[in-house]
C-alpha positions in Angstrom: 92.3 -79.7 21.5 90.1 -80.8 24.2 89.6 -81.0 28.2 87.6 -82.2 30.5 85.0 -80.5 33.0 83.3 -82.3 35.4 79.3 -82.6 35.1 77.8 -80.8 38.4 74.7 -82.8 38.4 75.9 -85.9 37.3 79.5 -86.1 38.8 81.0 -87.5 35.4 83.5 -86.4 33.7 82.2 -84.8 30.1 85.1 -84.1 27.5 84.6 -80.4 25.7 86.2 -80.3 22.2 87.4 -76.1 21.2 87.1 -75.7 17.6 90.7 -75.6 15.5 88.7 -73.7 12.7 87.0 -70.6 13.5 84.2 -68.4 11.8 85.5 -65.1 10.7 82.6 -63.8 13.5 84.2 -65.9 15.9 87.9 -64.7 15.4 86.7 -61.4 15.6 84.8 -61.8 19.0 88.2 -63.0 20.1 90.4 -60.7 19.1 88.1 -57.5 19.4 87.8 -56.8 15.8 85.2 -56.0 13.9 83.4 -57.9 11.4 84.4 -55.6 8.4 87.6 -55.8 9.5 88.1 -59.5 10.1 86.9 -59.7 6.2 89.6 -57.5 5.2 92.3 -59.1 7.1 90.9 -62.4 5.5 90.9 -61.1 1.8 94.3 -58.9 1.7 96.4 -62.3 4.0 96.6 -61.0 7.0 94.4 -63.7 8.7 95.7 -66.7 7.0 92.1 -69.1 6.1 90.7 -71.8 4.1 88.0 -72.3 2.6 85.1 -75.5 3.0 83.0 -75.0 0.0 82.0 -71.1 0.0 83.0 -70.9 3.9 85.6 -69.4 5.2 87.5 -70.8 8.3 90.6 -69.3 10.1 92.7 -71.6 11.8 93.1 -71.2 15.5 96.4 -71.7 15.5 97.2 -68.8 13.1 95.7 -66.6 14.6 97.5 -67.6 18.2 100.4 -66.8 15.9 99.2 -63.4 14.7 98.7 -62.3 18.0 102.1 -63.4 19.2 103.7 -61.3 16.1 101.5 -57.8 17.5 102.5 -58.8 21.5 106.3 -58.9 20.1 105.8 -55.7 17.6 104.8 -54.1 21.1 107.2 -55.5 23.2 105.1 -57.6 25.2 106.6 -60.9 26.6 104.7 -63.3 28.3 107.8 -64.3 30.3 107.7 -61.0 32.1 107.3 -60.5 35.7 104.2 -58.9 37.2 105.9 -57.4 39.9 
């Protein structure tokens, strides 16, 4: 995954790459869960992850796809109107 931004001061074009393999503590920021908790969703499978040497990664996409399963458990669409 990547885009582009523009550099202000230079006016060239810089290409930012977003990581496909997050820390636990990163997951966590983004979903608002707690450290403890992001562990426990790692150890009992609910965060599906691999593991470089002793560190533990959770793939982006995964977790995209766990927050799609708890929008649909609640009924949330994102095809819905706003109006």
């Amino acid at each position: 995954m990547e885009m582009s931004i523009r550099d202000g001061e230079r006016g060239m074009d810089k290409t930012v790459f977003s990581p496909r393999l997050l820390r636990v503590n990163e997951a966590c920021k983004i979903t608002g869960v707690c450290r403890s908790r992001g562990y426990e969703f790692v150890n009992d499978g609910t965060w599906k992850a691999v593991r470089i040497g002793k560190s533990v990664r959770i793939p982006l996409r995964g977790l995209e796809i766990w927050i799609a399963s708890l929008e649909e458990e609640a009924g949330i669409s994102d095809c819905e109107d706003a109006a």
